[in-house]
N, C-alpha and C positions, 0 to 999 in steps of 0.2 A: 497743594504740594509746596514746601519750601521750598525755594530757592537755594538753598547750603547742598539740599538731597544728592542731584545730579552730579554737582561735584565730590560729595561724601562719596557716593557709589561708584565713579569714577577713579576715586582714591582710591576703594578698596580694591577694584576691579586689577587695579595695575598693582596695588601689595601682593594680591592674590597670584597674579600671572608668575610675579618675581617668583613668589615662595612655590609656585608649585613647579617651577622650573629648577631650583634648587631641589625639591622632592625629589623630583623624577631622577636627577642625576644623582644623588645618592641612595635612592630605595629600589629603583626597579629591578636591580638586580637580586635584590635581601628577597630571600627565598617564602620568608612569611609574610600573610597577610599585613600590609601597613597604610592609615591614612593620615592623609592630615586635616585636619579641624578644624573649624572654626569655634569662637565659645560658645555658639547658639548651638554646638552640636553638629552644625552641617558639613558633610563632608564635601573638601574643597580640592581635593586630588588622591588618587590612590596608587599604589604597585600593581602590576599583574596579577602577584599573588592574594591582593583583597580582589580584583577581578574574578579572578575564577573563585574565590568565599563568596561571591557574592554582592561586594560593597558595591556601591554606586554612586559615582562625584554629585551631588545636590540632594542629597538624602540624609536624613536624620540618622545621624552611626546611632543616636541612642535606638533607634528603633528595630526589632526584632533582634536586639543584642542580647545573648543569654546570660552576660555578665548584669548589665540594667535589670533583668527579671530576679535574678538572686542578691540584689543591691548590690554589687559589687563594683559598679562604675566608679572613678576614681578621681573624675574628672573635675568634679568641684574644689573635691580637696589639694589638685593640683594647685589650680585657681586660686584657693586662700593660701596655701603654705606657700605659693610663688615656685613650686621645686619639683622635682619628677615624683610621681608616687606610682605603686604595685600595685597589684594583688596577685598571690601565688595557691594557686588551686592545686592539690594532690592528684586529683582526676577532673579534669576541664570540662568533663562531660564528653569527652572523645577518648577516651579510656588509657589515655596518658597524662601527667601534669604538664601545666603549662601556667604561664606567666604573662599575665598583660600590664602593659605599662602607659602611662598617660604622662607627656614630657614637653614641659613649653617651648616654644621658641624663640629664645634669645632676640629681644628688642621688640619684638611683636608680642605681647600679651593676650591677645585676643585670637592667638593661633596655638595648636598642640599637634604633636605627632600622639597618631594610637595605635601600639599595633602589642603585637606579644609572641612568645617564646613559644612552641611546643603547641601552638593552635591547630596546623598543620601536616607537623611533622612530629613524631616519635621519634624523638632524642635518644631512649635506651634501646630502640633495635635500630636507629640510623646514626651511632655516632658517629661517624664523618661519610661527606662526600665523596665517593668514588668516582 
């Protein structure tokens, strides 16, 4: 083991605590599934609403994602362009269109919000909250 590790881990451990405290007070209320990321993919905090989709904080968001199975992850390409990227599906596979978005986080490079539009909710029979 190196010596640098523990305090490497240590560092992240406390960037992580910051960002997912910032997360929660601005996501948990957004009514769609939303996480945040790490660039290995690993999710490092989520909303209720990825809760009950499913998400799980130290698990691989690429995995059992049905955007990853139809290439559609967007996440690298965040990474190279350095800037938020889409993709916008007609039919998301939940019989309404929806929007996922992969969005860096200012000063942190190595962190991204993921979440999307319409994963959850039907926009054209829910448009607005009552």
């Amino acid at each position: 083991m190196n010596e640098k590790e523990p305090a490497a881990t240590s560092e992240q451990n406390r960037i992580e605590a910051e960002l997912s405290k910032a997360f929660h007070l601005l996501c948990d209320a957004f009514p769609e599934p939303m996480a945040l990321c790490h660039r290995s993919h690993r999710v490092v905090a989520v909303n209720p609403a990825a809760e009950k989709y499913g998400r799980i904080v130290g698990t691989n968001c690429a995995k059992g994602c049905p955007g990853l199975k139809a290439g559609l992850c967007r996440q690298a390409q965040m990474v190279k362009k350095e800037k938020a990227t889409w993709t916008h599906l007609p039919d998301g596979g939940n019989g309404h269109p929806s929007t996922s978005y992969w969005i860096p986080v200012t000063g942190h490079p190595d962190y991204y919000f993921h979440f999307g539009i319409g994963i959850t909710i039907d926009y054209a029979k829910n448009p607005t909250e009552e």
